[in-house]
N, C-alpha and C positions, 0 to 999 in steps of 0.2 A: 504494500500500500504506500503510496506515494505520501511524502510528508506534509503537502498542501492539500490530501482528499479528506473527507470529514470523516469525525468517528462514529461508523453506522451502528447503531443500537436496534434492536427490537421494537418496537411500541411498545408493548406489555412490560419490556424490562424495565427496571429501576434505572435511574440516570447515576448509576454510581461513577463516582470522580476515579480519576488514576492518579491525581495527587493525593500524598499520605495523608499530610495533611487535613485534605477539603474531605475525603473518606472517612477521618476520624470523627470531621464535624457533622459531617450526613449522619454516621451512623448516629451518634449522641446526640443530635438536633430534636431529638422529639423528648429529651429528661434535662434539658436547657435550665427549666426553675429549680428542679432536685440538683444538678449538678451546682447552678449558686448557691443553694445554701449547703450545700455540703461544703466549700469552697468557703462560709462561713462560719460555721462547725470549724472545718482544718484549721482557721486563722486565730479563733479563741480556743482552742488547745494549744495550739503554737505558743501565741502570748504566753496564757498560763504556763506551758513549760519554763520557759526562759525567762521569763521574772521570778522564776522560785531564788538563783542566787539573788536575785535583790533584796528581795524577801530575808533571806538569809546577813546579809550587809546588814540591814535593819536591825537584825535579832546581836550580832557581832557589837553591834557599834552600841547596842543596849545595855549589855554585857560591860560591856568596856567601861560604860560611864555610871554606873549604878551602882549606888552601894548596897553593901552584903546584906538580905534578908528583901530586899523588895524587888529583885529580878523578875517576879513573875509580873508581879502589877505593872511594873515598866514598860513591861515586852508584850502587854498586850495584845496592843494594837500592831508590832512586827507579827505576833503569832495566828491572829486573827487574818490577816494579809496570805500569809503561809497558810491555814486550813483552807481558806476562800479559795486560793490559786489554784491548791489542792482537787479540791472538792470543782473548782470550775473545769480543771484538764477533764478527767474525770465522765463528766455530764458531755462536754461538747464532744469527747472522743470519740464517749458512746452511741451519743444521736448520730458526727457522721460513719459508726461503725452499722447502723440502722438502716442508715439513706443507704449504703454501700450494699447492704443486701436486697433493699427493693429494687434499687438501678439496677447492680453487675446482671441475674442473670438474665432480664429484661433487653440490655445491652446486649447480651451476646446473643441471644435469640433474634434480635433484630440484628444483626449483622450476618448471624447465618443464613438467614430468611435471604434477607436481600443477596447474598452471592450465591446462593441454590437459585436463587429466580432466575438472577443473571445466567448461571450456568445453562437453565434448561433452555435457553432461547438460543444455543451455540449449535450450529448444522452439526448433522454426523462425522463429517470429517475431521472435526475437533476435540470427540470424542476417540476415533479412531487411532490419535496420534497421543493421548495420555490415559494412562495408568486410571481406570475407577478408580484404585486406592488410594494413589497418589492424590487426587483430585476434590476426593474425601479428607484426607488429611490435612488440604493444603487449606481448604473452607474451616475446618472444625481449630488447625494453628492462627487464623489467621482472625476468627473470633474471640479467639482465648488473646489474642496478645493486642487485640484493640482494647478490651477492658482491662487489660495488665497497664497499657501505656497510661489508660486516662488514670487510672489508680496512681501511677508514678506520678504521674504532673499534679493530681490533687492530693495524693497522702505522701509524699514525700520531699517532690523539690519545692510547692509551695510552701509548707511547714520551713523547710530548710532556707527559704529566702528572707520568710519570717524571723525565724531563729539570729540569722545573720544581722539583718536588718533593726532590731530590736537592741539587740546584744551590744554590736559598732555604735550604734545611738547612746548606750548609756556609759559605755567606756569611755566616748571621746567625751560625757558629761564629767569623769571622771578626772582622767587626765587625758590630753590631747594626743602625746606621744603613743600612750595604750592603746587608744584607741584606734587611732593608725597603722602600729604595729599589726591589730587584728585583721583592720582592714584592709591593709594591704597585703596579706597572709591570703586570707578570704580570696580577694580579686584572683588572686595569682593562682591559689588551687583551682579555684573554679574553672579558669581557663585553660590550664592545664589539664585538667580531669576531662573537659570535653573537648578538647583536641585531640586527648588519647582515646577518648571513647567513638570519634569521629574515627579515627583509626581503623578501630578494632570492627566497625561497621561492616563493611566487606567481609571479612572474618566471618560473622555472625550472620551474616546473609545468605552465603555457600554454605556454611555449615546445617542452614533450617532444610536449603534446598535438600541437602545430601540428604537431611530425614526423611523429604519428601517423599525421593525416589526409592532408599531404603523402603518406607511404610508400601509402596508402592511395589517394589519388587516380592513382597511377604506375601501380600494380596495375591499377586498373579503367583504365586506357585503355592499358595492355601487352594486356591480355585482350583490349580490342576496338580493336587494331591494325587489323585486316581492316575493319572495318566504318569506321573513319577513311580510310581507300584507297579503298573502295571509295565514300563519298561526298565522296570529295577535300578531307576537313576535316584534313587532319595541321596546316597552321598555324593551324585552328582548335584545334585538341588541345595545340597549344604555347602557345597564347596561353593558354587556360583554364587547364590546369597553371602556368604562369609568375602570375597571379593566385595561386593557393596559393602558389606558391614566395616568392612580395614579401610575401605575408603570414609566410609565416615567417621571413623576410629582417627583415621591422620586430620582428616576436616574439623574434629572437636579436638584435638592435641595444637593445632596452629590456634585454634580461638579460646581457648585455655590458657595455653600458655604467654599469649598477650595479656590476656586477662592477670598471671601473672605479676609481669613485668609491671603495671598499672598497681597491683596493691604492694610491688614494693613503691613506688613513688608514693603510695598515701599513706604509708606505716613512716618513711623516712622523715616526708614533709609532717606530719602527725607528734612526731619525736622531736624535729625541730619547733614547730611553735608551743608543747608544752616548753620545754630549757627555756625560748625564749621567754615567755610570758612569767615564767614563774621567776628566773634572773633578773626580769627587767621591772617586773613588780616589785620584788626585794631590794631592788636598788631606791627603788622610788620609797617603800615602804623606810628603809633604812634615811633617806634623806628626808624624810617627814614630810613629804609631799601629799602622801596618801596616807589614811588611814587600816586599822586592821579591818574592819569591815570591808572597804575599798578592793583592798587586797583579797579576802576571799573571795569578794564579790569576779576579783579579776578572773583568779585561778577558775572558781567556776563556770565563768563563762569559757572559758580558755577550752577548758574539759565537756565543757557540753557544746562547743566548735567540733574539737576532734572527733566526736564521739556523731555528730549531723555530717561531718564532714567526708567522712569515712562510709559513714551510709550515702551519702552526695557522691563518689565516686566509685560503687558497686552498683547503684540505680541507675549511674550513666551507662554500666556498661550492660546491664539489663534492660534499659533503656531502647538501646541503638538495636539491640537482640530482637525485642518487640518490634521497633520499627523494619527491621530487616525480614521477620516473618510474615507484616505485613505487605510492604512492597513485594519480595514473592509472592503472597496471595492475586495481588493486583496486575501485576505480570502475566501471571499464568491464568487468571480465570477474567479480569475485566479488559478482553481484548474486543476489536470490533466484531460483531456479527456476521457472518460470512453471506446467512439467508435472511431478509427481511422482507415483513409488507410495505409495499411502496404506500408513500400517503395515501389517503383518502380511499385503502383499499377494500370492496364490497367481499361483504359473502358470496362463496359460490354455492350453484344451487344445480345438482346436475339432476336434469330431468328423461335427456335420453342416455347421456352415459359415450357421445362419439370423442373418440381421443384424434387428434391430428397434429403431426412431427411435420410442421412447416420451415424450410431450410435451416436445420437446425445444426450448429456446429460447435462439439465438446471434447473436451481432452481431460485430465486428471492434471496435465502439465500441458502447456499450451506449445510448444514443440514436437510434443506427439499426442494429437488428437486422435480420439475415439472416434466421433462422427464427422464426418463435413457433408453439409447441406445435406443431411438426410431427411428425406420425403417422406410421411406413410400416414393411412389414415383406417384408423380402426372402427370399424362403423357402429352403431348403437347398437348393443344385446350379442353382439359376436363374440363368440368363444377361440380365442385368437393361442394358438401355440408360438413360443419359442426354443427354438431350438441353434445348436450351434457349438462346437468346441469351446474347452474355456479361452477367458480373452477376447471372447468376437464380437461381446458388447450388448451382449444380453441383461446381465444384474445391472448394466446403465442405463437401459435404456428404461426399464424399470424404476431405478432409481432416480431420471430426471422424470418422469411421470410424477411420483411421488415427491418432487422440489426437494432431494435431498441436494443435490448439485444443482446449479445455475447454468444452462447452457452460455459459448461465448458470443454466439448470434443465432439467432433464429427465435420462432415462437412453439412453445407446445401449450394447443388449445383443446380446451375439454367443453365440451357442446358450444365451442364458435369463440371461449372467452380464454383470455390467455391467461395459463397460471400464474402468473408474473402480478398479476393487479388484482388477484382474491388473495383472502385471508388467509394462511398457511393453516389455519386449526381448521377452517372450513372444508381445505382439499383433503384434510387426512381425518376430517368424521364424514365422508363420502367415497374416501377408497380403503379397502381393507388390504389388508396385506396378510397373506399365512408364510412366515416367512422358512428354508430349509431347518435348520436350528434354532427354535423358538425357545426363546426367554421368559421365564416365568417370575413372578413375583417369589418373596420368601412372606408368602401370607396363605388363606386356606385357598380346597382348590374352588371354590362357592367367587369366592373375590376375583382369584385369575379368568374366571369364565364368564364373571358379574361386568369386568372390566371394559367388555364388549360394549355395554349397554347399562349404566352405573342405575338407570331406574327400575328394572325388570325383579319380577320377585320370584322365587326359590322354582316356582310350578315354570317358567321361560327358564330359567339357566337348566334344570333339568331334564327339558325336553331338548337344546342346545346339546347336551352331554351326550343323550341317546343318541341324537343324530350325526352324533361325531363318534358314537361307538364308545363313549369314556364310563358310563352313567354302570356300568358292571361294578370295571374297577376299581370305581370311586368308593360305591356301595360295600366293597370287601376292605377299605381301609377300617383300620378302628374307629376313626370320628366322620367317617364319611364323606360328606361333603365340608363339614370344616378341618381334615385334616390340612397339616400346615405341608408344603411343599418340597420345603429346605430353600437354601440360597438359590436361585435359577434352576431352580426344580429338580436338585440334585436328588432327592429321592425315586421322583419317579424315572420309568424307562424314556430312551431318547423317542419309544411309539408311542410312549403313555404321554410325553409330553404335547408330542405334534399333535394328541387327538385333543388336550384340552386347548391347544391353540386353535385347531380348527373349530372348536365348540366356541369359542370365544368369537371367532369371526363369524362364525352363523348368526348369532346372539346378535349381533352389531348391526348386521344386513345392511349395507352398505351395496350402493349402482355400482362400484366397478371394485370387482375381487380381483386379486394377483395371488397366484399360487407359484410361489418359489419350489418345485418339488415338494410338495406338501403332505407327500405321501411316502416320502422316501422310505422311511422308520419303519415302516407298517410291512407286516406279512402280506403277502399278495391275497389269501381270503377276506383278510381285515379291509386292505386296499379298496377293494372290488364292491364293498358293501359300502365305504365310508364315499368312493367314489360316486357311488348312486346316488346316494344321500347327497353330495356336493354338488353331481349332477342336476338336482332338485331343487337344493340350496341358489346353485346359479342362476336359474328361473330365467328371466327376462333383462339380466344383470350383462352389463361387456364385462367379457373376462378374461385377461391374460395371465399364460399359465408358461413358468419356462421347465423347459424337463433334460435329463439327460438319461432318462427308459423313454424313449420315443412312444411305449404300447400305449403310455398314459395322457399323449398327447391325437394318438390317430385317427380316436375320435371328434375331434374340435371342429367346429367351421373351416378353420383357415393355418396355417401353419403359414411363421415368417424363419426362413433359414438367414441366420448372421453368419459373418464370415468377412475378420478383420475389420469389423467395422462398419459393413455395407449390407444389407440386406440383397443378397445376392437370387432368392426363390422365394415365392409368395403363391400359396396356393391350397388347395384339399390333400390329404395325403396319398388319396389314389393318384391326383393330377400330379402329384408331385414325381411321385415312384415312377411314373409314365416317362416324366421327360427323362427320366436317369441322369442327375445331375448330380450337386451337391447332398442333397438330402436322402435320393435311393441308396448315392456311397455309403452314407450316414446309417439307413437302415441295413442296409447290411455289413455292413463293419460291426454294427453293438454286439459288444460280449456279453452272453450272460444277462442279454437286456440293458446295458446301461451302453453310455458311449465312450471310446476312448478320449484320452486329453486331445489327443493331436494327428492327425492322415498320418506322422514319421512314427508315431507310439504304435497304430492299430500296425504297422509294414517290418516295424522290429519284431 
């Protein structure tokens, strides 16, 4: 994308910002009053901390001047000052320890919300190219470290500016020298501590990544557990994971050990302004400049610097951490939209169901295209086969049907309107799709079937099942129809899954079905009966079916032969076999009913 073209979004999606920043403030824009007075709350704790040595100066300086037997009455009013202080940190710490649990998980629910929204509006080829797990991970880090950041800017570096701020005010009330000495200590840490934290940024930004695709590599070989068993690679599986795992072993050893290097500078510089403060108070104290109250009042402060100050650069560096998992997140998941509705775009509304590939030209990579100017028009209620070696452009052609891809010119029109200017939920609640490998929910199988049609009640999904042939095996689980699935339906068979996908698509009833081998899984009895049933199912529906068992095709209206890209035969299966072309080779080359990859595979 060119650096002048605008950032295409979704409609439906959220306008979330790509700056950290403006993201931090979207997401916390809606607890804007809770977050001031929490920001209120932090400022009277703060105070109250750091006036407790004054508090203390008070009590010193009482001591000092009072004679033996009425220290208490003297000190009153110092000790009244000290409970109040007390007693104020206390109450404000706690109310903003309150606000902090109605906001965080508020906060983080709406941050996930919004980059799940965002996600779901990303074509499938952006799917194709990351990790589910990754993707998961990188949403659920990227929420956890938006409410870790605002937590650091409101319960720690505010307090710590307070603390600074307060502390340098009453020193230089005290002596002027002192109070410079802190504050220039102050300045100098501070700036230091986030230069090094500025540093260590990068560090901690590879480092989240590497979790990312770690988290993400776990996933994909949890997934395909079964398929490492079953070709006896699991210490193949461990060793390849353990490779990411060393890699993010060195990626957390570089941002550790800066981290390091960073708390010796706050232990050193920490060791130098105690000596200082307390030598140069001693000097002051010895030359009667200050008093003992004064004095402790310095030391104190001095000690509760070190002690904010030390937490002031370990939050930087968890700080820059947070910031770095969120930029990651923003990276990888708020990029622009590849498929959108163009303005002002209508429902479609298909009433005959005719598809037409008007000079239509697509590639994956735009140096080697798939189609150019391909022609074809599929007329209403035809039951259309595809057919064709892999590669010839079949699942694309499919898939620009279905807008998962964007042709780079041409129109494809579904009853005269081009998909391009309906609403993308509109073309996909009017085409069904049974796809080869169907994906099931990890919910019961009532819900994967319901999913078809989210209004219909128990008497339609179970007539749905019958006609898919599932409504047996459903019936023999232990909870029946609400047994639960497992992840992508790893419990049941890859036939048992295909038949709740095709009962799913019944259920939907949708004008134009696409069966991707829809039937593969299935025994050829099951096939034979569920094919009836589909056959029935299709009714007065356009239907394209792509196959590589041609039997399951030779009944169809029409067969289209691909080949490289071009629709090279178009016709009935008998007309076809007549001309002995491309497709007679085809039937008679299949082994064992299916076809080979390629005319050099069937001749090896």
């Amino acid at each position: 994308m060119s650096k002048t073209a605008p950032f295409q979004r979704a409609a439906d999606a959220p306008c979330l910002p790509t700056s950290i920043v403006k993201f931090i403030l979207y997401c916390s824009a809606k607890f804007r009053g809770l977050i001031l007075l929490m920001v209120i709350m932090e400022t009277g704790q703060a105070i109250g901390s750091i006036l407790v040595p004054y508090a203390i100066k008070a009590i010193m300086d009482g001591v000092a001047h009072s004679p033996g037997g009425q220290i208490v009455e003297n000190l009153r009013e110092p000790l009244l000052l000290l409970a109040g202080l007390n007693i104020g940190e206390i109450l404000f710490s706690r109310a903003s320890g309150a606000l902090l649990i109605t906001i965080g998980p508020r906060l983080r629910q709406r941050t996930t919300n919004a980059l799940y929204t965002y996600l779901q509006y990303h074509a499938p080829r952006y799917f194709g190219s990351h990790f589910a797990g990754a993707l998961a991970h990188r949403i659920s880090e990227t929420a956890m470290s938006v409410n870790h950041t605002v937590w650091t800017i409101l319960c720690d570096f505010w307090p710590i500016l307070i603390t600074f701020t307060v502390s340098t005010t009453l020193l230089l009330r005290v002596n002027h020298g002192l109070g410079l000495l802190i504050a220039g200590w102050v300045l100098a840490y501070v700036s230091l501590s986030y230069w090094l934290a500025t540093r260590c940024q990068p560090y901690a930004q590879s480092y989240a990544a590497m979790r990312s695709q770690v988290n993400g590599k776990i996933v994909d070989s949890v997934t395909n557990i079964l398929n490492a068993k079953l070709f006896a690679r699991l210490s193949f599986e461990r060793d390849y994971l353990n490779d990411f795992l060393e890699s993010e072993v060195q990626s957390a050893r570089r941002t550790f050990w800066y981290m390091e290097r960073v708390r010796w500078f706050q232990f050193l510089a920490a060791a130098l302004l105690k000596v200082g403060t307390v030598y140069y108070a001693l000097t002051l104290w010895d030359s009667g400049v200050i008093g003992v109250g004064d004095f402790t009042m310095s030391i104190g402060f001095a000690l509760l610097i070190i002690s904010d100050a030390r937490n002031l650069s370990r939050r930087f560096l968890e700080f820059f951490e947070y910031v770095g998992n969120i930029a990651n997140g923003l990276d990888t998941i708020v990029q622009p939209h590849e498929i959108v509705d163009v303005p002002d775009a209508l429902p479609l509304n298909i009433v005959q169901g005719r598809i037409e590939f008007r000079n239509v030209s697509f590639g994956y990579d735009a140096k080697h295209p798939v189609f150019n100017k391909l022609n074809i028009v599929i007329e209403p209620g035809q039951r259309v086969g595809l057919v064709g070696f892999s590669g010839s452009g079949k699942s694309t052609f499919v898939g620009l049907i279905l807008r998962n891809f964007e042709p780079q010119s041409g129109q494809i029109l579904i009853d005269g309107t081009d998909i391009r200017q309906v609403l993308l939920d509109s073309l996909h609640e009017q085409v069904s799709l049974i796809p080869q490998e169907p994906s099931l929910f990890h919910r019961s199988l009532k819900e994967n079937i319901q999913y078809g049609r989210l209004d219909v009640d128990d008497g339609a999904v179970q007539s749905a099942a019958r006609s898919a042939h599932a409504d047996d095996f459903i019936r023999a689980m232990p909870e029946g129809y609400d047994s639960l699935v497992g992840e992508r339906g790893v419990k049941l068979s890859g036939g048992q899954r295909q038949r709740i996908a095709i009962a799913r698509v019944i259920l939907k009833d949708s004008p134009i079905l696409i069966l991707d081998e829809a039937t593969s899984s299935l025994d050829s009895i099951t096939e034979q009966t569920i094919q009836e049933n589909l056959d029935r199912a299709m009714g007065c529906k356009t239907v394209i079916a792509i196959a590589h068992r041609l039997s399951t095709i030779a009944h169809l209206d029409r067969i289209l032969v691909f080949d490289q890209g071009r629709i090279v035969e178009d016709g009935e299966h008998q007309q076809l076999l007549a001309q002995q072309g491309l497709y007679y080779r085809l039937w008679t080359m299949q082994a064992g009913g299916f076809l080979p990859e390629t005319i050099e595979t069937e001749t090896s």
